[in-house]
N, C-alpha and C positions, 0 to 999 in steps of 0.2 A: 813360604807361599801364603801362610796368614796374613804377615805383615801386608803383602805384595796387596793381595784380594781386600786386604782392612782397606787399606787406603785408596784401593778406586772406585769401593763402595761408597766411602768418605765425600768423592768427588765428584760421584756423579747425580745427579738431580733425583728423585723419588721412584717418577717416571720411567725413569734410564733401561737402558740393560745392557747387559756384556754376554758377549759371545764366545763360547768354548769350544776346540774341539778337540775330543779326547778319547784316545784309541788306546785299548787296550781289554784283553780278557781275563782277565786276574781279580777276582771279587775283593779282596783284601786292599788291591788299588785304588777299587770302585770307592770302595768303604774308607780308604784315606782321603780320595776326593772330595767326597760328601760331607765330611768333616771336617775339612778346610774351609768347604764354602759356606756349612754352618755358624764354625768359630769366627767367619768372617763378614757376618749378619745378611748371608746371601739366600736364596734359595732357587732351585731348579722350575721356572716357569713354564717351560717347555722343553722337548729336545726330540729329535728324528736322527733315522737312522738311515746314514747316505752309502753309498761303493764310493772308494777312495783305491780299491784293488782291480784290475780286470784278470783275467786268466791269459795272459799275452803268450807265456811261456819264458819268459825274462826272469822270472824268479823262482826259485827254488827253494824249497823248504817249507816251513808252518809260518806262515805271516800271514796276518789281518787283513782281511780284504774289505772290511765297515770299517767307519768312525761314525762317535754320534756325537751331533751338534747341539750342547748345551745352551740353551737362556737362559741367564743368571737377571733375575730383578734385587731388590733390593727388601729386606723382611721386615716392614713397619708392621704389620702386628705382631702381638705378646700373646702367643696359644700357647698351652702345654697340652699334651697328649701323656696319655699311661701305656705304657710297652705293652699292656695286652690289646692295646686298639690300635695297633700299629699294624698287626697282621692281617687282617682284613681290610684297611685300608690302604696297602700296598695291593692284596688280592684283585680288589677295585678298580685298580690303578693298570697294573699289570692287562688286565685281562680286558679293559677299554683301549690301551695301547694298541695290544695285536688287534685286537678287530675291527680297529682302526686301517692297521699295516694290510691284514688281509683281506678287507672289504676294495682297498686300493689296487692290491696285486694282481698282475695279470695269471691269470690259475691255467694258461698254455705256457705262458713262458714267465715262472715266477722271477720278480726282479730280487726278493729278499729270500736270502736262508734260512737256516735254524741259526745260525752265530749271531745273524742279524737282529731276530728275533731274542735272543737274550740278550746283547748289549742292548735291546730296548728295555728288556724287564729291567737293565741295571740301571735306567737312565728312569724308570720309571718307580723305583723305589726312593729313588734321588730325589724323585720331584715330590714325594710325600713326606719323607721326615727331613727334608731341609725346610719345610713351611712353617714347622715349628718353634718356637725359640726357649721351647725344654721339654729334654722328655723326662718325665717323672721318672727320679731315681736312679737315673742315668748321668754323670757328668762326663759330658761328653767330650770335655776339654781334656780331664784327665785320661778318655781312652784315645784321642790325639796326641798326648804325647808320653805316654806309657812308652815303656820298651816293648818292644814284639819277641815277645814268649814262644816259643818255634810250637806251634799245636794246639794256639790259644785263638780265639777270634777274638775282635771286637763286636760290642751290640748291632753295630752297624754292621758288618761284616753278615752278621748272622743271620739279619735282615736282611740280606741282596743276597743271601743261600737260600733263602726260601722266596723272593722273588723271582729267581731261575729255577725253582720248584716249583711254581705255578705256570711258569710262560712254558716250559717242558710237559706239562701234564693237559696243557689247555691245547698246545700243537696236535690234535691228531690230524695223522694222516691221510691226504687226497683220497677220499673213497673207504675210508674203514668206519662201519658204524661205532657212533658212541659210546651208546652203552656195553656194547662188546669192549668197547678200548679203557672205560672205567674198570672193568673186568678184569683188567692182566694186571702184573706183577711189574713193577719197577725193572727188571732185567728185559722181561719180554717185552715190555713198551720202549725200551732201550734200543732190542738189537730191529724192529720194527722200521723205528724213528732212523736208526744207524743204514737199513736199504733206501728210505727216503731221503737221505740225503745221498747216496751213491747213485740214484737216480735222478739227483738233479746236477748231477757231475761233481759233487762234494768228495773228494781223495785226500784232502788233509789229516791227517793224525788228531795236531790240534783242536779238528772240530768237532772230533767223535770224544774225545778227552773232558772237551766242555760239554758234550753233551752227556757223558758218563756223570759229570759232575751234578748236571743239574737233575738228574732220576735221580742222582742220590745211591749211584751204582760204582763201587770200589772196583769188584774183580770182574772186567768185562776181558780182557786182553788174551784170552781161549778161543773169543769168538773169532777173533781176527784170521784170516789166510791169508793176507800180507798186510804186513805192517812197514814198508818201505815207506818216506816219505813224500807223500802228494799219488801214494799209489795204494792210502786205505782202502780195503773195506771186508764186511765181516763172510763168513762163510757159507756157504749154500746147503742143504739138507745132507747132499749126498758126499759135501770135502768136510763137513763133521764126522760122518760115518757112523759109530760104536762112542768118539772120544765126550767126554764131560755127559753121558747120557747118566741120567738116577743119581739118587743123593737131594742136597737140598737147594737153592735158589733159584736159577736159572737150569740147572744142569736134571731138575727133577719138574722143570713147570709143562706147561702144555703146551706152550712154544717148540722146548725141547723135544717133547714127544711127537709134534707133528714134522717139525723136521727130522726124525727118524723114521716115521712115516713115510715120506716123501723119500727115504731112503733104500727103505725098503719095495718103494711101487716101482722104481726105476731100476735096482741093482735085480731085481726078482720078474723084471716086466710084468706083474700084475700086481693093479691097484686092490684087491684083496685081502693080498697080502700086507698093504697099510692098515686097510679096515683092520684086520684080523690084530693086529698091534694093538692100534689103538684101543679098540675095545676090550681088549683084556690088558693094557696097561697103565691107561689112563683112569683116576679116580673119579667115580660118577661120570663115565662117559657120554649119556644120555642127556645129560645136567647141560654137559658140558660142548656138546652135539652140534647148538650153532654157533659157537665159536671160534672151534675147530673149524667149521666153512666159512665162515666170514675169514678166519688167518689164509686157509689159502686161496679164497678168490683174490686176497689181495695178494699172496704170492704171485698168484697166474700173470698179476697184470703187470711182472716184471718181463713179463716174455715180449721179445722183439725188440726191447732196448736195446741199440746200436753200443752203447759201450758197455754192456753188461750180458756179453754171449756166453758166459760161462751162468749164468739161469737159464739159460735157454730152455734145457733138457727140464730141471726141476720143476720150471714153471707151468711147463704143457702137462707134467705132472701132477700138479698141484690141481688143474683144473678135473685130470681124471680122476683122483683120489676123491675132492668135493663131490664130482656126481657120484661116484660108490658107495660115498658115504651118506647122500639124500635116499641113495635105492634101497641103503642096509636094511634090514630086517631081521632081529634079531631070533 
């Protein structure tokens, strides 16, 4: 593919550019692309991200429903860059992309995902160290054709792990305040993100997978109540129960505690008896006070979604436990 991309580099005028399109979710792929088109004196000018899938009902399984449409021009300048100013200027990159995508996107009937949304990070790390033609310290020739060490990344690789760590941390969710959502833990912005997409009809495995990926979250698959394919999604306060509650990550954060919460307002019909939880089990609950209402007004506004009737019950929940716990008074 060097040779292929060397020589229609070779051939085409300054000016030129070549058009890619290139579908897939696998950073490791991303990160062999990038470095073909580097070895191949190319760089990523632009690239957007299309549907190339609809939800017909024709297909079955984890397939991609984006591709993103590369510009390739041609790299007449000689920059180098130092790998530690690469991360911020992928940050840069990443973070004008989306709000780019979501200044465009219709916010009643969004047209892009979250999957969409990182094949764009990957597309938009592309377009920052292909502009290069060295990164200090790096030869990037050699991590091209290095053998693949099963648990080893390449530099680039590690760069498009951490571009789908900023495009994942910069998504918050329809209606949750900010700085509440800079607030939570990697698991809990996880399983958050994970009813956001079940709310825009997202059932794929794959997508929750890559979303796992890009928090930087290993053991999410407890949270799941089916795990069929095209029939994801994770679980409600009251089908967790007792299980994964206490201990450390997710299974001890404040997420966890308000969905037992919410466990306890509905198995016990009084919201109370939430308070009563939470405030003697959560750490600095007072601290931690609007939070806690901010997570579940945005629970609540799961209620009435047509294919998501099993919140039903939690979410009207959700909204009685927030007002008991503005009346609380300790």
């Amino acid at each position: 593919m060097v040779e292929i991309y060397s020589n229609l580099a070779k051939n085409m005028p300054n000016n030129g550019l070549q058009m890619v399109q290139f579908t897939h979710q696998d950073p490791a792929v991303w990160a062999d692309l990038g470095m073909i088109l580097w070895a191949a004196g190319l760089h990523v000018s632009s690239a957007w991200t299309i549907a190339t899938e609809t939800s017909s009902g024709l297909k079955k399984g984890n397939y991609v429903q984006g591709t993103v449409l590369l510009v390739l021009r041609k790299r007449i300048h000689h920059e180098v860059v130092f790998p530690d100013e690469l991360p911020s200027l992928i940050e840069d990159e990443v973070r004008t992309q989306l709000n780019d995508m979501l200044a465009l996107d219709d916010k009643e009937l969004p047209n892009f995902g979250d999957t969409d949304y990182q094949l764009a990070a990957y597309a938009a790390a592309l377009r920052v160290m292909t502009q290069f033609s060295s990164i200090e310290g790096i030869n990037i020739e050699n991590e091209l054709y290095r053998e693949n060490q099963k648990g080893q990344k390449s530099a680039f690789e590690k760069l498009i792990d951490q571009a789908v760590e900023i495009a994942c941390n910069h998504l918050i969710p329809v209606g949750f305040d900010e700085f509440q959502w800079k607030g939570l833990a990697a698991s809990e912005r996880l399983y958050l993100k994970g009813l956001e997409l079940e709310k825009h009809g997202e059932l794929r495995a794959g997508a929750y997978q890559e979303l796992a990926k890009g928090f930087g979250v290993r053991e999410y698959t407890f949270m799941f109540a089916k795990t069929k394919a095209n029939e994801v999604r994770f679980k409600t306060g009251t089908e967790f129960k007792r299980s994964n509650l206490g201990g450390d990550n997710f299974s001890g954060s404040l997420m966890r505690h308000v969905l037992f919460a919410l466990h306890e307002t509905v198995t016990k019909e009084n919201a109370k008896e939430g308070v009563n939880y939470l405030a003697a089990e959560v750490t600095d609950y007072w601290g931690n006070r609007k939070k806690i209402i901010e997570i579940l007004r945005y629970l609540n506004r799961l209620a009435h979604t047509d294919h998501m009737p099993h919140w039903e019950v939690d979410a009207e929940a959700a909204q009685t436990l927030a007002g008991a716990i503005e009346n609380f008074n300790a």
